[in-house]
C-alpha positions as CSV (number, residue, x, y, z in Angstrom):
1,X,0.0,0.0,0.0
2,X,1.3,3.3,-0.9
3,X,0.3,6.4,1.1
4,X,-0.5,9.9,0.4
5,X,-2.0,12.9,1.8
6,X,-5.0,11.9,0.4
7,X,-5.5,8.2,1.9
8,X,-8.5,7.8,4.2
9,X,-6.9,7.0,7.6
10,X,-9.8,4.0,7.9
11,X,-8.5,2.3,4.8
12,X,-5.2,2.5,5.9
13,X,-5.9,0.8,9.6
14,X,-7.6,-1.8,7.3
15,X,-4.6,-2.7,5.8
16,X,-2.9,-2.9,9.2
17,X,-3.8,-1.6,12.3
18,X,0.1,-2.3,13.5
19,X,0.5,1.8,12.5
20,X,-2.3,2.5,14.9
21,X,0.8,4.0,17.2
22,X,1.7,6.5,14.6
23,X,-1.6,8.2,14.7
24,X,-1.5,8.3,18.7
25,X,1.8,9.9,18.6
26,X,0.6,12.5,16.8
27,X,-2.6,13.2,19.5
28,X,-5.0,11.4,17.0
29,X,-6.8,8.7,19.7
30,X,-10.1,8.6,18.3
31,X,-9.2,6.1,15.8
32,X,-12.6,4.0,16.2
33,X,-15.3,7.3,15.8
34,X,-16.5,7.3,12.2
35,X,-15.2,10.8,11.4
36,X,-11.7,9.8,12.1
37,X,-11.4,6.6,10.2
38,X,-13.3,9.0,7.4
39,X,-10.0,11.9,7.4
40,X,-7.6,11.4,4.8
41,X,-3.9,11.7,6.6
42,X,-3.7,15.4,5.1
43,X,-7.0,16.6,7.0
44,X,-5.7,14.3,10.3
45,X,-2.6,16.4,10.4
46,X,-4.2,19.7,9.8
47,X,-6.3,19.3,12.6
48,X,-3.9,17.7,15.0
49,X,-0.5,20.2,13.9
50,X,1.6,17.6,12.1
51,X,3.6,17.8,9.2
52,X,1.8,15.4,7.0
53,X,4.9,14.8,4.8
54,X,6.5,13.3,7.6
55,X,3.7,10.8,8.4
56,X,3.5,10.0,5.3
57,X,6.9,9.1,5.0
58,X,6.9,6.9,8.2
59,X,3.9,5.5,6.8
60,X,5.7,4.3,3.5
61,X,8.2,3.2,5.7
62,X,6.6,1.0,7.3
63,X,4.5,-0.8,4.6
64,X,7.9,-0.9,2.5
65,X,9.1,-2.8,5.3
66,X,6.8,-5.6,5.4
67,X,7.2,-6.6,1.9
């Protein structure tokens, strides 16, 4: 799975709730109310102060990794 600013954070938890962490660390722990799961990462990080780019990144990271 590749990530952008664009993915819906629900689809990505789909693919693997293991990143779960990386959306707490940034102050997002509503990760089971609708409206969350229904953000794209870019939205998430406007609201919460986080460079999106970043998450995005460890994101990719991650899913690179498990291939």
């Amino acid at each position: 799975m590749t990530i952008t600013k664009d993915t819906i954070i629900g689809d990505i938890l789909d693919e693997d709730f293991e990143v779960a962490p990386f959306f707490l660390e940034m102050g997002m722990h509503c990760l089971g109310c609708p409206s969350a799961r229904g953000e794209s990462v870019g939205e998430a990080c406007s609201v919460h102060g986080v460079d999106p780019d970043e998450l995005v990144a460890k994101l990719n990271a991650h899913f690179a990794a498990k291939k």
